[in-house]
PASE-789404 format. One record per residue: residue number from 1; x, y, z of N, C-alpha, C in turn. Coordinates in nm, 4 decimals. Each point is the difference from the previous one (the first is absolute). Layout:
<tipas>
+-----+----------+----------+----------+----------+----------+----------+----------+----------+----------+
!   k !      n.x !      n.y !      n.z !     ca.x !     ca.y !     ca.z !      c.x !      c.y !      c.z !
+-----+----------+----------+----------+----------+----------+----------+----------+----------+----------+
! NUM !        X !        Y !        Z !        X !        Y !        Z !        X !        Y !        Z !
...
+-----+----------+----------+----------+----------+----------+----------+----------+----------+----------+
</tipas>
This chain:
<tipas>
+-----+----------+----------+----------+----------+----------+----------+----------+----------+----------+
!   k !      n.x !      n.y !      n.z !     ca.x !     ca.y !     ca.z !      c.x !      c.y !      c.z !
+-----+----------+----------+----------+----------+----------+----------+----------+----------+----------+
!   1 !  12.7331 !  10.0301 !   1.0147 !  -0.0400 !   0.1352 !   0.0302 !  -0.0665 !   0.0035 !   0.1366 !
!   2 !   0.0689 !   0.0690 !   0.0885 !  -0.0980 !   0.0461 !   0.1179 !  -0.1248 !   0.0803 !  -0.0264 !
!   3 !  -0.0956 !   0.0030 !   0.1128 !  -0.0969 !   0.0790 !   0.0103 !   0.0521 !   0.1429 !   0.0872 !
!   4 !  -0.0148 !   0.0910 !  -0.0692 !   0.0168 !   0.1238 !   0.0945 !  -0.0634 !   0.0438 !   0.1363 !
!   5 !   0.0497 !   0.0394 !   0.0781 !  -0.0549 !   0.1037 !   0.1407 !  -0.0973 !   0.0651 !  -0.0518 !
!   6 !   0.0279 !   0.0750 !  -0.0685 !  -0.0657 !   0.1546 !  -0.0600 !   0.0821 !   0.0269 !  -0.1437 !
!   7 !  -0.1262 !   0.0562 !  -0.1147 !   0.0460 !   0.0880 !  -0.0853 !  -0.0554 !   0.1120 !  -0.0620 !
!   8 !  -0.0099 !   0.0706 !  -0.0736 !  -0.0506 !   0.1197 !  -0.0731 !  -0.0529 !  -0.0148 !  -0.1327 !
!   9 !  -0.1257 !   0.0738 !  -0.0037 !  -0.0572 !  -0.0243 !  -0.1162 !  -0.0426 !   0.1241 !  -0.0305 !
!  10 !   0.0276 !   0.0924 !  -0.0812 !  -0.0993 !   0.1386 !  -0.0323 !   0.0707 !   0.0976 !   0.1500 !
!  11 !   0.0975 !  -0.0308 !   0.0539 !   0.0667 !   0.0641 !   0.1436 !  -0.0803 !  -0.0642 !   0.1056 !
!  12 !  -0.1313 !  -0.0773 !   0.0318 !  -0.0325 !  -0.0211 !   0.0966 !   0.0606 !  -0.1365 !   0.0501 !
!  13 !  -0.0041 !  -0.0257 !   0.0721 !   0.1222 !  -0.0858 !   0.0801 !  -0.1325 !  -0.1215 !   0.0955 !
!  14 !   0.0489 !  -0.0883 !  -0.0527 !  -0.0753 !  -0.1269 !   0.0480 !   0.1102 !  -0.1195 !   0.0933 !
!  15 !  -0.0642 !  -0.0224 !   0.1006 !   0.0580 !  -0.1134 !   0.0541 !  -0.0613 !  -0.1453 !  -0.0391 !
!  16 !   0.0794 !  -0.1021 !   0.0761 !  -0.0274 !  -0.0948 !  -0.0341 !   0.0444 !  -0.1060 !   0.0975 !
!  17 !  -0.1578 !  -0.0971 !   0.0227 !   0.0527 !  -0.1110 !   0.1223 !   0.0490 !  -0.1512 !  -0.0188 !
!  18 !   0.0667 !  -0.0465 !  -0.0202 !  -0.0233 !  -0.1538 !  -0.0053 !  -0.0162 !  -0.0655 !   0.1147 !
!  19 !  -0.1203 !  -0.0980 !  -0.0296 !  -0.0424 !  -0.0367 !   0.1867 !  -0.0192 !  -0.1317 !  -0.0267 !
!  20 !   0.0547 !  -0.0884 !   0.1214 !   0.0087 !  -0.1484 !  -0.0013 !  -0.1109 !  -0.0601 !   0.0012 !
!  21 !  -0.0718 !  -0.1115 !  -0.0678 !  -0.1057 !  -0.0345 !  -0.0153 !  -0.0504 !  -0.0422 !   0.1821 !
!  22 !   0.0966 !  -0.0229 !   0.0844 !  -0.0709 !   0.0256 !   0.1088 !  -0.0998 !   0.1017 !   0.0472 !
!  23 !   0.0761 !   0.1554 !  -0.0529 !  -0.0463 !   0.0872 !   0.0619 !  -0.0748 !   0.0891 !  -0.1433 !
!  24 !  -0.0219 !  -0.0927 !  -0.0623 !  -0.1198 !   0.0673 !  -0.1366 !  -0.1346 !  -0.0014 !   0.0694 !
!  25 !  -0.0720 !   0.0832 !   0.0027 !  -0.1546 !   0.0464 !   0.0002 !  -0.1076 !  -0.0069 !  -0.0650 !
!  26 !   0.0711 !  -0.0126 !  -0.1297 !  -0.1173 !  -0.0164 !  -0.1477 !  -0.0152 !  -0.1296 !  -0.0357 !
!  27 !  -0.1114 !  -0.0506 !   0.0309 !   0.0365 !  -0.1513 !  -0.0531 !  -0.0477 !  -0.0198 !  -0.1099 !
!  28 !  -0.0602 !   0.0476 !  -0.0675 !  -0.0581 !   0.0032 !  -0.1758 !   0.1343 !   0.0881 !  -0.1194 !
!  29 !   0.0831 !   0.0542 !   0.0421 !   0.0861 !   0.0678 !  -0.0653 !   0.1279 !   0.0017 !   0.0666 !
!  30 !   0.0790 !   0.0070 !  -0.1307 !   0.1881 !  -0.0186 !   0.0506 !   0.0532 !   0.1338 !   0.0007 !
!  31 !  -0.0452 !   0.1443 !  -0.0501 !   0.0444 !   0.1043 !   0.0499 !  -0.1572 !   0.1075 !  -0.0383 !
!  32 !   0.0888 !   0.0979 !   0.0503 !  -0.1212 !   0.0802 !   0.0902 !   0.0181 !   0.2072 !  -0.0493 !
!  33 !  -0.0268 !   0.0689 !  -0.0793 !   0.0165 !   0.1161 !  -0.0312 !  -0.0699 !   0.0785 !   0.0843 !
!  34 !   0.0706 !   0.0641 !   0.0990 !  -0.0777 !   0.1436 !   0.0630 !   0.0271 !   0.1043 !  -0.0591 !
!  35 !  -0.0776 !   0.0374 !  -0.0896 !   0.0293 !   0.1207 !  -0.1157 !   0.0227 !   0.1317 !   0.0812 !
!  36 !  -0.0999 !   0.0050 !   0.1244 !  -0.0157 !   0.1193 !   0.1146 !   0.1520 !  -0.0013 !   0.0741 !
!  37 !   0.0663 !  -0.0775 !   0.0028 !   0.1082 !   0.0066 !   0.1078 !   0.0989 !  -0.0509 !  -0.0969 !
!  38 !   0.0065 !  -0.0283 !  -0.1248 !   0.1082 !  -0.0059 !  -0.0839 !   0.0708 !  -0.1021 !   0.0186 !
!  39 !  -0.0644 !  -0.1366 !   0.0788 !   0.0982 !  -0.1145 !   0.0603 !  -0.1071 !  -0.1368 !  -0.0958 !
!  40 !   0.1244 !  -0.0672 !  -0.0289 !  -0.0254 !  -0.1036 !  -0.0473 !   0.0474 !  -0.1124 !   0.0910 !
!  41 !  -0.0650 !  -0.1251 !   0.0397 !   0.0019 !  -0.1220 !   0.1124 !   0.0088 !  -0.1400 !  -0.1247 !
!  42 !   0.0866 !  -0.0518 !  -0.0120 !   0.0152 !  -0.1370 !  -0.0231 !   0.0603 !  -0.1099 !   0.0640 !
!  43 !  -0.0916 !  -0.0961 !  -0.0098 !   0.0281 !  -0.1292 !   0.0922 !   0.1324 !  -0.0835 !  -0.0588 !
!  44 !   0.0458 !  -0.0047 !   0.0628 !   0.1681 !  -0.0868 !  -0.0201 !  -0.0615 !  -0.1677 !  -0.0717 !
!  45 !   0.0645 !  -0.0136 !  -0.1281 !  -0.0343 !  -0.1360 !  -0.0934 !   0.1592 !  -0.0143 !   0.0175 !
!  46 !  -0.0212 !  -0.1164 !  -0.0852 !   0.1154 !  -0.0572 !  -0.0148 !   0.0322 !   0.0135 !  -0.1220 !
!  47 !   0.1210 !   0.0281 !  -0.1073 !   0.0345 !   0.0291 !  -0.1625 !  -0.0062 !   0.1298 !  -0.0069 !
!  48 !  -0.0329 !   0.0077 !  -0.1126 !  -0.0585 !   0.1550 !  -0.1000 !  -0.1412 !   0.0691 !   0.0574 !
!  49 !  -0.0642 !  -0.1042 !   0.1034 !  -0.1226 !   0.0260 !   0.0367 !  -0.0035 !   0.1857 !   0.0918 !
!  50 !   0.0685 !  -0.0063 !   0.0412 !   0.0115 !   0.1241 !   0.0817 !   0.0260 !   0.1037 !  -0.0915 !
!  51 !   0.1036 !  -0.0112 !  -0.0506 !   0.0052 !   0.0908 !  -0.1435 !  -0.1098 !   0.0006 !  -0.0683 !
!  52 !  -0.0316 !  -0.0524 !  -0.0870 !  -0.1297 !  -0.0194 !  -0.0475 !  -0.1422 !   0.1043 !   0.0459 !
!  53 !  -0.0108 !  -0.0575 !   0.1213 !  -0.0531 !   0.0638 !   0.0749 !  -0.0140 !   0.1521 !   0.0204 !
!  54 !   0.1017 !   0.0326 !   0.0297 !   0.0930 !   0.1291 !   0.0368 !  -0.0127 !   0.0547 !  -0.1365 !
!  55 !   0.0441 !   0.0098 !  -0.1955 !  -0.0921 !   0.0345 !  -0.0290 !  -0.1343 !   0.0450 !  -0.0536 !
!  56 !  -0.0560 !  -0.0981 !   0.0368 !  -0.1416 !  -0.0240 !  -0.0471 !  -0.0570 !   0.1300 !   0.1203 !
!  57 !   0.0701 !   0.0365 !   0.0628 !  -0.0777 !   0.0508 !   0.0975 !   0.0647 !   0.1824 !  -0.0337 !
!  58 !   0.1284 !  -0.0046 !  -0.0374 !   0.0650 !   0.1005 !  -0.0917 !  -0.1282 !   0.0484 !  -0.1331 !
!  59 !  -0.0489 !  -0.1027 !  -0.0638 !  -0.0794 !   0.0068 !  -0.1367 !  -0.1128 !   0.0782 !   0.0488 !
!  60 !  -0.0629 !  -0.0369 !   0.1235 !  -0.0937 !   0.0780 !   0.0507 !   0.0044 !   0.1216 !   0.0829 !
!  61 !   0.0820 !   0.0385 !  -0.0131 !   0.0884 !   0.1293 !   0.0621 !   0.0159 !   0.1089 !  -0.1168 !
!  62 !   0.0643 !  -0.0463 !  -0.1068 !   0.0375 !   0.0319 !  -0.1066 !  -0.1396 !   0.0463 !  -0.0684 !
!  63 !  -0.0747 !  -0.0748 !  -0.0343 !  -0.1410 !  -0.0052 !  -0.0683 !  -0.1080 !   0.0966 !   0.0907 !
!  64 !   0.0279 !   0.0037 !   0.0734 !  -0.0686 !   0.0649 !   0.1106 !   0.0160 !   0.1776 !   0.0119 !
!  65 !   0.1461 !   0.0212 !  -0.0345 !   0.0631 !   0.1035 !  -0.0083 !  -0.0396 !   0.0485 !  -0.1868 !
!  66 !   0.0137 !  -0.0419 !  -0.0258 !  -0.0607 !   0.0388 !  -0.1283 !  -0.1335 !   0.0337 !  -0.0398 !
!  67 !  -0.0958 !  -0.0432 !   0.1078 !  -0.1420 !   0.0458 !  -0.0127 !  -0.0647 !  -0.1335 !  -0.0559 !
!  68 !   0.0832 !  -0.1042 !   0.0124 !  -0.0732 !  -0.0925 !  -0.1014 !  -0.0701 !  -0.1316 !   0.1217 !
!  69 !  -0.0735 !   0.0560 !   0.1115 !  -0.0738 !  -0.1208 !   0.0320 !  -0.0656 !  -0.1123 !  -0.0430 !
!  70 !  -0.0833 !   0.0223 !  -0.1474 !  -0.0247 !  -0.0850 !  -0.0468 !   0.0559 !  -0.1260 !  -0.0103 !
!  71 !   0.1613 !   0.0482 !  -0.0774 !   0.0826 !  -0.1254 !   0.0170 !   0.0454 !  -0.0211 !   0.1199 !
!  72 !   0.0244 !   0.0788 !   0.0842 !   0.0469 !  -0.0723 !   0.1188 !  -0.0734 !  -0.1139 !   0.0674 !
!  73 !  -0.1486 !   0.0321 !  -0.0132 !  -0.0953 !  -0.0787 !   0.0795 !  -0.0186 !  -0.1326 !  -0.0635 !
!  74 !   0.0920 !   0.0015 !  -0.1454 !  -0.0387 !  -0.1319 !  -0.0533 !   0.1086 !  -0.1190 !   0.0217 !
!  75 !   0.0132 !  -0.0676 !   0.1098 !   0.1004 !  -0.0777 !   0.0321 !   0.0818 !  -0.0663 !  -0.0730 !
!  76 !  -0.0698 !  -0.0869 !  -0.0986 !   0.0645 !  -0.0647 !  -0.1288 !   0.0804 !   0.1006 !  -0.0483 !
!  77 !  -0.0405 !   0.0944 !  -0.0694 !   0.1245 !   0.1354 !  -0.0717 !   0.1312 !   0.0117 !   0.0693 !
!  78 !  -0.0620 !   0.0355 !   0.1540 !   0.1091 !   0.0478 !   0.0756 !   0.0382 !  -0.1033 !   0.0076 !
!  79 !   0.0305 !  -0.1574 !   0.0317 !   0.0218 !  -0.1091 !   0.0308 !   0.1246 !  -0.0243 !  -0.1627 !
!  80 !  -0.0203 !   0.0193 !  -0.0651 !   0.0477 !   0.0059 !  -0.1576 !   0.1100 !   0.0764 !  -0.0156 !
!  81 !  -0.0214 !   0.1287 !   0.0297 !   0.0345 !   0.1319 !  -0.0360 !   0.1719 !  -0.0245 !   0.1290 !
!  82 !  -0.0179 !  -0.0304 !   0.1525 !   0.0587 !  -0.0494 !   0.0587 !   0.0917 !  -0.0892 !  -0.0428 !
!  83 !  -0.0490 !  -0.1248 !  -0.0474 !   0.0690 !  -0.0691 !  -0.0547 !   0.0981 !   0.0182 !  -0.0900 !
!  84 !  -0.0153 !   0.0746 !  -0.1063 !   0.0863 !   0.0296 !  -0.0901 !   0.1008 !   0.0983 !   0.0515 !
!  85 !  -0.0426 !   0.0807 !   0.0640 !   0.1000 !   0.1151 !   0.0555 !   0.1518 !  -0.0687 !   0.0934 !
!  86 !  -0.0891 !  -0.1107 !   0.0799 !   0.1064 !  -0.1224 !   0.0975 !   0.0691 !  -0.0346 !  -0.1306 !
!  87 !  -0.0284 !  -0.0344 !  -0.0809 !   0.0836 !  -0.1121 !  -0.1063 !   0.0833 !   0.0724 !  -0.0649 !
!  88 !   0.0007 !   0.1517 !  -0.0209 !   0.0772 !   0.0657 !  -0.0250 !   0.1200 !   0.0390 !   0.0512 !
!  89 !  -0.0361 !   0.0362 !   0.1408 !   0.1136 !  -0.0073 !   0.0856 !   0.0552 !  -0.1358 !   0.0730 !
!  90 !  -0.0672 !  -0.0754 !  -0.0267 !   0.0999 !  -0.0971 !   0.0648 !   0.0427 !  -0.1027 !  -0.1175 !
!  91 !   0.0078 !   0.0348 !  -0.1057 !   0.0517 !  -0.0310 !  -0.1172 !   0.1103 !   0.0910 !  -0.0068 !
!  92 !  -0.0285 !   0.1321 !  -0.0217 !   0.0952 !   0.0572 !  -0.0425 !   0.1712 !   0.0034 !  -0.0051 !
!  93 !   0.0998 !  -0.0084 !  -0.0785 !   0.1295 !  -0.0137 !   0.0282 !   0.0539 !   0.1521 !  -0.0445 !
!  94 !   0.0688 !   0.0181 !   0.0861 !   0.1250 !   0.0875 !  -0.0035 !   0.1138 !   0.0313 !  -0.0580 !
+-----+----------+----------+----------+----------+----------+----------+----------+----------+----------+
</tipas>
């Protein structure tokens, strides 16, 4: 599964960066939610890691949009909640 450019959630329309660990900025974190500008930044891994990534960072988008900061702010959940959603789709058969 690729990571998308941009997609839609609720009609609002989010982009999305993947950036080479050269040119990553965050050095405590592998992606990055600007809830204000609707752009999500993840650092290029190697595997499922980018996916993964990509969305764990969806989970907090999602959770966020729902009013539910609580869980968003709780990393483990979202870290979980992510997880399973990846395993779904990149399991899934056709």
């Amino acid at each position: 599964m690729a990571v998308p450019r941009k997609f839609k959630l609720l009609g609002i329309e989010y982009t999305v960066s993947v950036i080479s660990s050269r040119d990553w900025k965050r050095p405590r974190v592998v992606g990055y939610l600007d809830a204000e500008k609707c752009h999500i930044q993840i650092k290029k891994a190697r595997g499922d890691v980018t996916e993964q990534t990509f969305w764990h960072e969806v989970a907090h988008v999602m959770l966020t949009t729902m009013g539910r900061e609580d869980l968003s702010s709780n990393e483990e959940f979202v870290d979980l909640l992510a997880s399973m959603i990846h395993q779904v789709l990149a399991t899934s058969e056709h």
